[in-house]
C-alpha positions in Angstrom: 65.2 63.8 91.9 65.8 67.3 90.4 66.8 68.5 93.0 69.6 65.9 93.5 70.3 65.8 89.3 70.8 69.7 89.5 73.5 68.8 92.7 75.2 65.9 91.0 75.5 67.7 88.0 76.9 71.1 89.3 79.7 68.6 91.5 80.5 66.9 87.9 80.7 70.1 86.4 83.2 71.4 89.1 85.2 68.2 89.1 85.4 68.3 85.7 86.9 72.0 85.9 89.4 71.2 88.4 90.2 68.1 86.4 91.0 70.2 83.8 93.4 72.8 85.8 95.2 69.9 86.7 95.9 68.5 83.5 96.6 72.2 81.7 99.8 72.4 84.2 100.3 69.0 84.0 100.3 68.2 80.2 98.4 64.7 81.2 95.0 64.2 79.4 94.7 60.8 81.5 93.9 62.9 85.2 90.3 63.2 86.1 88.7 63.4 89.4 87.0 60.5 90.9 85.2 60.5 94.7 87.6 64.0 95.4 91.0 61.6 94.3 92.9 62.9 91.7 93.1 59.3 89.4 95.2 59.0 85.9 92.7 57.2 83.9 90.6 54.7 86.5 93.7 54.3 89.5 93.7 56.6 92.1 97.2 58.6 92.6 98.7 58.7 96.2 98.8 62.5 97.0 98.4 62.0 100.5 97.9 65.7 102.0 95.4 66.5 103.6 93.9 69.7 101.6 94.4 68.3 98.3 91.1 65.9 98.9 88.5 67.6 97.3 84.8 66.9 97.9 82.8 68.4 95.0 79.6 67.9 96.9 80.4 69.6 100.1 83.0 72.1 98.6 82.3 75.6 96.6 84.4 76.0 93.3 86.6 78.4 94.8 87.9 75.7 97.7 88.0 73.1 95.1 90.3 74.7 92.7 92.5 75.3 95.4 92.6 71.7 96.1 93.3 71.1 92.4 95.7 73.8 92.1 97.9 72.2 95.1 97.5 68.5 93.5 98.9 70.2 89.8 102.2 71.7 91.8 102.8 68.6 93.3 102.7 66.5 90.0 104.9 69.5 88.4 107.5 70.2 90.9 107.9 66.3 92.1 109.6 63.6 91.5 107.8 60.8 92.0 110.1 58.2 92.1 113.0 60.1 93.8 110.5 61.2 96.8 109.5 58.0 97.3 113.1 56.6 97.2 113.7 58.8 100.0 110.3 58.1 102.5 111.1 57.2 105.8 110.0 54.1 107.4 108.4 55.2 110.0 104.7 56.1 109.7 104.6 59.2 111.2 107.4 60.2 109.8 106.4 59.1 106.7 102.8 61.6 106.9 105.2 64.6 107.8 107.9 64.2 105.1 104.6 63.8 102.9 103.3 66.8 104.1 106.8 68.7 104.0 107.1 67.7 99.8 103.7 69.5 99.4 104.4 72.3 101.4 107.7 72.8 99.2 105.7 72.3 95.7 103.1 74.5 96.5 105.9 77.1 97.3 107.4 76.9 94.1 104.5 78.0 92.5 105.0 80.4 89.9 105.3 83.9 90.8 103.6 85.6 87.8 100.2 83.5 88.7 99.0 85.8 91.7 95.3 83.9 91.7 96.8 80.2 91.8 99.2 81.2 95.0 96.1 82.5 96.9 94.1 79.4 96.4 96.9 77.2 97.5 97.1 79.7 100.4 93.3 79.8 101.0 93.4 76.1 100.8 95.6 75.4 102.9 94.6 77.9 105.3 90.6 76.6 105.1 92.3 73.1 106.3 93.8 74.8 109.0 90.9 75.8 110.6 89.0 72.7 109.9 91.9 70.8 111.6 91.8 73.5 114.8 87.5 73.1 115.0 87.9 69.1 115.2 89.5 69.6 118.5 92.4 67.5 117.6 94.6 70.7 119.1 93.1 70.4 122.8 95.6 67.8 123.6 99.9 68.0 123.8 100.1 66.0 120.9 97.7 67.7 118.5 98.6 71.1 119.6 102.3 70.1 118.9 101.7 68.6 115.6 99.3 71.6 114.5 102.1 74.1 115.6 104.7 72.4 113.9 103.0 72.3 110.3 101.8 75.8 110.5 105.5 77.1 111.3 106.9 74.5 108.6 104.0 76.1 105.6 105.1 79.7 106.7 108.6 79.3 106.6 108.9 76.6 103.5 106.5 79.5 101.7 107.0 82.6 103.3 103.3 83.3 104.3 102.1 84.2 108.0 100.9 82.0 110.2 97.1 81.7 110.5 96.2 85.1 112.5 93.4 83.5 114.5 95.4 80.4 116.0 98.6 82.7 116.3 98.0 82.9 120.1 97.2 79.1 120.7 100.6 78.1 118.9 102.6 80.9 120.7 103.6 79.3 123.6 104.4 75.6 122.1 106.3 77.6 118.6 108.5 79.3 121.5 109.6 76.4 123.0 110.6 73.8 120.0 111.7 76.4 117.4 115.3 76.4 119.2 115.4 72.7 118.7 114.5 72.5 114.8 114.9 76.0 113.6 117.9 74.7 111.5 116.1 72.4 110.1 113.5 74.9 109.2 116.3 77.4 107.7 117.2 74.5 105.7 113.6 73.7 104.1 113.2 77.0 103.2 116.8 77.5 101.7 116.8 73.9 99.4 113.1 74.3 98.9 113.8 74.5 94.8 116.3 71.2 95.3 114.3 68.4 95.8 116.9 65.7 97.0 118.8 68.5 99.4 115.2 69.4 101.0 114.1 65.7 101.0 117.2 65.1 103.8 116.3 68.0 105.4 112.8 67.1 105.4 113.6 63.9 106.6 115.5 64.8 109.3 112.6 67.4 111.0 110.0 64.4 110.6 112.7 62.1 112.4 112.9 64.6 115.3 109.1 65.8 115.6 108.7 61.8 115.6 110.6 61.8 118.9 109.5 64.8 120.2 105.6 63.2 119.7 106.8 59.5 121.7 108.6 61.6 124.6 105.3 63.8 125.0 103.7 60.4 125.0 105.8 58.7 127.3 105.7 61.4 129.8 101.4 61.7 129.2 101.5 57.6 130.1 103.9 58.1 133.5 101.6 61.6 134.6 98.5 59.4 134.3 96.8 56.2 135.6 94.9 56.2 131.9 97.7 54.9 130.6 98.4 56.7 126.9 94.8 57.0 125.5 94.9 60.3 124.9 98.2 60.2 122.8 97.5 57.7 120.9 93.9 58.7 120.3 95.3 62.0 118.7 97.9 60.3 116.4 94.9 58.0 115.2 92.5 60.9 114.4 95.9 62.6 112.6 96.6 59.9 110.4 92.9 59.5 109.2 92.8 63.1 108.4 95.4 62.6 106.2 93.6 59.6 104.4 97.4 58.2 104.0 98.1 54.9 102.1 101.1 53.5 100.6 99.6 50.5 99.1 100.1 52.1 95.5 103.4 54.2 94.0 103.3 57.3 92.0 102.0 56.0 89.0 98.7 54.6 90.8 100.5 50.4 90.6 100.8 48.4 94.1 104.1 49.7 95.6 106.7 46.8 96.5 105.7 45.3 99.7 102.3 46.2 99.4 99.0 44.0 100.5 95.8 44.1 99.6 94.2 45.8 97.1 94.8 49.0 96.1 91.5 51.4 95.5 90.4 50.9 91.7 89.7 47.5 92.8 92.4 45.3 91.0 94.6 42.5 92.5 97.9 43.4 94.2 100.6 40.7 94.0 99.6 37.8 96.1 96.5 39.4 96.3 93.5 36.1 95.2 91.9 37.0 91.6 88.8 36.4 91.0 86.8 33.6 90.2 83.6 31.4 90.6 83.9 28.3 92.5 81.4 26.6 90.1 79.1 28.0 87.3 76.9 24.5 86.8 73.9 25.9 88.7 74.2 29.6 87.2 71.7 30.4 85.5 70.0 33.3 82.6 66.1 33.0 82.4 63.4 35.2 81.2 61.8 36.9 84.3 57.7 36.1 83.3 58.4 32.3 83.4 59.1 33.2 87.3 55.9 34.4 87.9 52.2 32.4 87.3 50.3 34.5 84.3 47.5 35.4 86.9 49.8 36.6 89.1 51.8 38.7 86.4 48.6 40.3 85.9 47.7 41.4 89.2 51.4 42.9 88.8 50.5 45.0 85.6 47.6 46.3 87.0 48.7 47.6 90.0 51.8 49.0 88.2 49.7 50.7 85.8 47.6 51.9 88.5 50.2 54.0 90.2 51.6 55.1 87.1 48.2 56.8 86.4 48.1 58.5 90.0 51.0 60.4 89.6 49.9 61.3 85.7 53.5 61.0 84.2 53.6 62.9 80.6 55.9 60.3 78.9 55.8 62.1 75.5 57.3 64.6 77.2 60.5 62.8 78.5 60.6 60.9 75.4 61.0 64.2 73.6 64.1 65.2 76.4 65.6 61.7 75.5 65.1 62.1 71.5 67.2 65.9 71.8 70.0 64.3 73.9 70.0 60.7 72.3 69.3 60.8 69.2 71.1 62.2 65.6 70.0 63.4 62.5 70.0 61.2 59.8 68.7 61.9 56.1 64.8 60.9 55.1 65.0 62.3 51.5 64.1 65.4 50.3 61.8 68.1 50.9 60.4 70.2 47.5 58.4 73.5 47.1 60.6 75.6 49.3 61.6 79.3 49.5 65.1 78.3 49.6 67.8 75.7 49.2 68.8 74.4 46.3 67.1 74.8 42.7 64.2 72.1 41.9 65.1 71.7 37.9 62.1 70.1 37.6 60.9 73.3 38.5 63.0 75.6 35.8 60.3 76.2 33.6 58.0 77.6 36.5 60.8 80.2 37.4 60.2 81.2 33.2 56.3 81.2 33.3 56.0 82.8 37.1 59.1 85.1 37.6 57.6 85.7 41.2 57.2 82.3 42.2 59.7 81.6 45.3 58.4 78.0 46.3 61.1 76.4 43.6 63.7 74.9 45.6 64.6 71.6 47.4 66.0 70.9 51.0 67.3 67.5 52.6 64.7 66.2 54.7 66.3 64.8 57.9 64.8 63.1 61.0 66.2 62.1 64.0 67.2 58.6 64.7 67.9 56.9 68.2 70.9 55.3 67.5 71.4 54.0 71.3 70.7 51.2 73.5 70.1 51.6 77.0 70.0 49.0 79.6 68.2 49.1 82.9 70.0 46.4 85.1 68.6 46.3 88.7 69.7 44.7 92.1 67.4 42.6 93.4 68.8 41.6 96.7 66.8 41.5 99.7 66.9 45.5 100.6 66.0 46.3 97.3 62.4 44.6 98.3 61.1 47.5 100.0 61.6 50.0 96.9 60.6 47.9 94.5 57.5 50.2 93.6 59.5 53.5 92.5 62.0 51.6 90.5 59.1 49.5 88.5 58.1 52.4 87.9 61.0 54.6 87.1 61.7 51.7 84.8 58.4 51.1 82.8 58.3 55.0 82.1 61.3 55.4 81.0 61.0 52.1 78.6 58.0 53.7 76.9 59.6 57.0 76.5 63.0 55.5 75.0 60.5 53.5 72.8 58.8 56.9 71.6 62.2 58.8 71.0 63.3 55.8 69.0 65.8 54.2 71.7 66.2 50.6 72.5 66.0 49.4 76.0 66.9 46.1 77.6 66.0 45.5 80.7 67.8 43.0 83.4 68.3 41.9 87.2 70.4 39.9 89.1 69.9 37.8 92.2 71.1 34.4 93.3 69.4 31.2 93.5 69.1 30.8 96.4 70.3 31.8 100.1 74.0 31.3 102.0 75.4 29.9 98.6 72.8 27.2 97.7 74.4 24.1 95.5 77.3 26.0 95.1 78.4 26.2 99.0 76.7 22.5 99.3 79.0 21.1 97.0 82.3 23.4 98.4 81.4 22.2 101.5 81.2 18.2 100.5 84.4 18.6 99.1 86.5 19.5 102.3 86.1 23.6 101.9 89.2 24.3 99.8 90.7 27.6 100.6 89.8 30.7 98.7 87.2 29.3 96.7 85.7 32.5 94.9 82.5 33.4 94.5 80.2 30.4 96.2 76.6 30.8 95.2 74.6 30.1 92.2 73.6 33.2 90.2 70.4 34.1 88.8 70.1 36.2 85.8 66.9 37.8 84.7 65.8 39.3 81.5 62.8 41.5 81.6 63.0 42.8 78.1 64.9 42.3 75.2 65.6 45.2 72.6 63.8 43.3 70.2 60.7 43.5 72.4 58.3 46.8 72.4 57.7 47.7 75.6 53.6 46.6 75.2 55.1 43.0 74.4 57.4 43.8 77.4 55.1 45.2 79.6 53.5 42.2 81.7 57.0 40.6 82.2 58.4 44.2 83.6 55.8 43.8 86.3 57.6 40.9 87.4 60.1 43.0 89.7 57.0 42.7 92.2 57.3 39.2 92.9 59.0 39.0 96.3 61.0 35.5 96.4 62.6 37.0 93.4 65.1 39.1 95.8 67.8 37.6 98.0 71.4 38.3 97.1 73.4 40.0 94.7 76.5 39.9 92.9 76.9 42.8 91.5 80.0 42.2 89.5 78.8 39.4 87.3 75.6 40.9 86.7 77.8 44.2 85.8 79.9 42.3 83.1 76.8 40.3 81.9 74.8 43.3 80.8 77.4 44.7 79.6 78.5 41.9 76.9 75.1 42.0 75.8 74.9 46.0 75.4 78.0 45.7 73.3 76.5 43.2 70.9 74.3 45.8 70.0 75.7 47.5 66.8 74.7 50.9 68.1 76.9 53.6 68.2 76.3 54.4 72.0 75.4 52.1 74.7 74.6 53.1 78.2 73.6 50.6 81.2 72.0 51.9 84.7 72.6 50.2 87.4 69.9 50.5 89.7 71.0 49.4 93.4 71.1 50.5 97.1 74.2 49.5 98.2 77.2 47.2 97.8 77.3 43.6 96.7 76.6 41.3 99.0 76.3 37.6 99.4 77.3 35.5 102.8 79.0 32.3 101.9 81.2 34.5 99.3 81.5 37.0 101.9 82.7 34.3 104.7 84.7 32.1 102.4 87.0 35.0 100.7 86.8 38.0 103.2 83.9 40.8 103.1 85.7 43.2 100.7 86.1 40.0 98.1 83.1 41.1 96.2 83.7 45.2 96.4 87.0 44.4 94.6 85.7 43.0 91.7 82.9 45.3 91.2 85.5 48.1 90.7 87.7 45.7 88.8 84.5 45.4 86.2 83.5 48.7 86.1 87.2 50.0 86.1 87.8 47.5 83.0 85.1 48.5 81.3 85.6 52.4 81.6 88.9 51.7 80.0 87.0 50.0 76.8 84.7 52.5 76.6 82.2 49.8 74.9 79.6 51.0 77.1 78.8 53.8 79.4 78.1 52.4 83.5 76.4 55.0 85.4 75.0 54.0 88.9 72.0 55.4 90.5 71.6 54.5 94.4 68.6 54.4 96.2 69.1 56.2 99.5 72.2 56.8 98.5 74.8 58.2 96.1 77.3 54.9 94.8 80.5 57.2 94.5 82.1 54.6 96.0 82.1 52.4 92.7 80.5 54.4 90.3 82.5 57.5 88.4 79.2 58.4 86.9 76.3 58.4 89.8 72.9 60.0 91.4 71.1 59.4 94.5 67.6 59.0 94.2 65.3 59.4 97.5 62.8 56.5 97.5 60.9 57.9 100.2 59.9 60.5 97.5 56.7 60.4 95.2 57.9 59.8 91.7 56.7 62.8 89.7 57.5 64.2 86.5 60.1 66.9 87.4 62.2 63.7 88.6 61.8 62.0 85.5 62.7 64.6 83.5 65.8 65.0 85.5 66.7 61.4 85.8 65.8 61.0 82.0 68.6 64.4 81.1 71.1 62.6 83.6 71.0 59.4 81.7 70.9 61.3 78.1 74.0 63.2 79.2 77.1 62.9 77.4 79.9 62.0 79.9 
């Protein structure tokens, strides 16, 4: 877990520094990086080349502020609603014009700033070869498409061409220059006028589009395969450009766009959403699930593994109390060599000039003023790591307990499989369309904050019992722990969500469409990131939830829970954000 901590935190750190690049030129204190997309507050924005996706995981510091860099031009140097006025309709027209706008705002980059122009240049130039190694430039197409966006970057910013590919372009630059090299005089000439090089712009995509369907149609005719190959390349060149058009500028759906766009909220026309029935939802206290004998056996072989790997929980409570807690006056503390003057002490500084020990101090102690919630997904994979997170969880309850933290402690599952009462009773009456979520929820309380964990401690155990686990909604189980964190009148409240994977139930799922539940996970947590009530930070088992989560570890269940995890996992929690 350290190991993965120290990653996840030096990728925060770096997003966080590009993020902050971006907004400096920018002047927007909304822009942040979430998942390598630049997002103003929780929407992602549609900057749709290639190199400015960043991946702070994979990437060093150096690549990444590149990627930032190029992203901070673009929101400069571009007008948002005038370039999209002027997109073609076409969608590979549409992915060059997109790439011709960047192109133009990285070259307006200011002259005086010698380190920003070579890491756009690096940047770009690190894509290049990327693009080159995928082998998406063996075939007419790909060769033709790579050749024409290297000769558009050097001429639109006046840098060479890259020197290693120089040769495998040669031959295809040679023969289509002649047909758009006034096009590419043009770009280079207007590239400080946006509208004059958006026609220009538009114009090269429009002929590099037909140039791309008469090298297909002439690949289908020389070959019984029919245009596989083509087609193949165009595929593997929009992906790389991860393009979308589902959302405008400002991160809203775009007119005429469907589905949902990616922070998880409703387009128009797209279904909210809702629960089909709550009359067999249910909130219950998780050691009136399990027989008292049984709860027992639980505790003890909890305990028992807890004691094997001989976790120091004063220790992690004492990491939790430095990060969590603040300092809060206990009185006052007398008989010190400074501070100030004890008059009940004047007399002694009369009778015993060399007395120092007469002055007072403020006495302070620290004081958790925090809640923190555990809420875990108990749906059917999560049966086969139940052990570690029982245990992450009890040793982690104790320690906030020392450190002078409150803790509640929840899980979510359903009622039952395929919907239960819920999809009996949709189904009885005719299966109306869209009919939301269709199961009956279970919600579990472990422990309360009013509890101490030893009250706590046979009910914890509980996450052992098998038929607790089928499905989960993560969503409503999301929202639920949070309204009661935010009842808590503490001055910082932060829930872990403790899952391996997405939500999932089957009658929702086959009723409403399999991304139906996805959606409104981000809807919740992007809602409640905007409220700032309390603080949502994922940890995955198996793997890392950047897919939902803007704050999120990985933690490797395969892996013997030991204490320089814990104290990593505890720092992560503890960290302010």
């Amino acid at each position: 877990m350290s190991e993965t901590v120290d990653a996840l935190s030096v990728a925060l750190r770096n997003e966080a520094l590009c993020a902050a690049v971006v907004r400096a030129f920018s002047g927007d204190r909304a822009l942040h990086y979430r998942d390598g997309r630049l997002c103003r507050q929780s929407r992602p924005l549609p900057l749709h080349a290639p190199h400015v996706r960043a991946d702070a995981f994979e990437e060093r510091l150096s690549a990444l502020r590149g990627a930032a860099d190029g992203a901070a031009m673009r929101l400069v140097f571009s007008d948002a609603a005038l370039h999209r006025s002027m997109l073609p309709e076409a969608p590979v027209e549409r992915i060059l014009f997109e790439l011709f706008e960047q192109m133009r705002c990285e070259a307006l980059a200011p002259p005086a700033l010698v380190g920003l122009a070579e890491n756009l240049r690096h940047r770009f130039e690190g894509w290049l070869r990327a693009y080159s190694r995928s082998g998406l430039v063996d075939g007419q197409l790909g060769i033709l498409v790579y050749t024409v966006l290297q000769i558009a970057w050097s001429r639109v910013t006046g840098w060479p061409v890259l020197e290693e590919t120089k040769d495998l372009i040669e031959a295809t630059r040679a023969a289509i220059v002649p047909a758009i090299g006034a096009q590419l005089a043009a770009l280079r000439r207007h590239r400080e006028d946006q509208r004059e090089f958006a026609a220009h712009a538009r114009a090269l995509a429009q002929r590099i589009a037909s140039m791309l369907e008469h090298e297909r149609k002439m690949f289908a005719a020389d070959t019984e395969t029919g245009a596989r190959e083509p087609l193949d390349a165009l595929t593997s060149f929009s992906l790389w450009v991860d393009f979308d058009f589902d959302v405008d500028e400002q991160g809203e759906p775009a007119p005429g766009g469907s589905g949902e766009h990616e922070s998880g909220h409703a387009a128009a026309g797209a279904p909210t959403y809702r629960a089909y029935t709550t009359q067999f939802d249910r909130e219950v206290r998780a050691s009136t699930l399990v027989r008292e004998a049984l709860l027992r056996e639980y505790r003890e072989r909890l305990d028992e593994r807890i004691a094997t790997q001989r976790i120091n929980v004063a220790r992690i409570a004492r990491v939790l109390r430095a990060a969590l807690a603040i300092p809060e006056r206990d009185g006052w503390s007398f008989g010190e060599d400074d501070g100030r003057i004890d008059g009940r002490r004047l007399a002694q500084i009369v009778t015993s000039p060399a007395e120092r020990r007469v002055f007072m101090r403020e006495r302070m102690r620290p004081r958790g003023d925090c809640v923190v919630g555990f809420l875990t997904d108990c749906s059917a994979s999560m049966k086969a790591h139940v052990e570690p997170v029982a245990m992450l969880i009890d040793v982690l309850v104790r320690a906030c307990e020392q450190a002078g933290v409150s803790t509640e402690v929840f899980g979510y599952t359903t009622g039952a499989w395929n919907g239960g009462r819920a999809r009996m009773q949709w189904l009885s009456r005719g299966r109306p369309p869209r009919p939301g979520r269709l199961t009956e929820l279970c919600h579990m309380v472990f422990k309360d904050a009013e509890d101490s964990w030893r009250r706590a401690r046979a009910s914890i155990a509980a996450l052992f019992k098998p038929d607790l686990f089928r499905e989960g909604v993560d969503g409503e189980a999301v929202q639920w722990a949070c309204s009661r964190l935010a009842a808590h009148a503490s001055a910082r409240r932060i829930l872990v969500v403790i899952s391996d994977g997405s939500p999932m139930d089957a009658a929702t799922a086959q009723a409403n469409g399999g991304s139906y539940l996805d959606a409104h996970l981000k809807d919740v947590l992007d809602r409640q990131a905007r409220s700032g009530e309390v603080e949502v930070i994922g940890l995955g088992l198996g793997q890392n939830p950047r897919y939902f989560y803007r704050h999120c570890a990985a933690l490797d269940p395969t892996v013997p829970i030991d204490m320089a995890r814990l104290v990593g996992l505890a720092q992560w929690i503890a960290a302010r954000r």
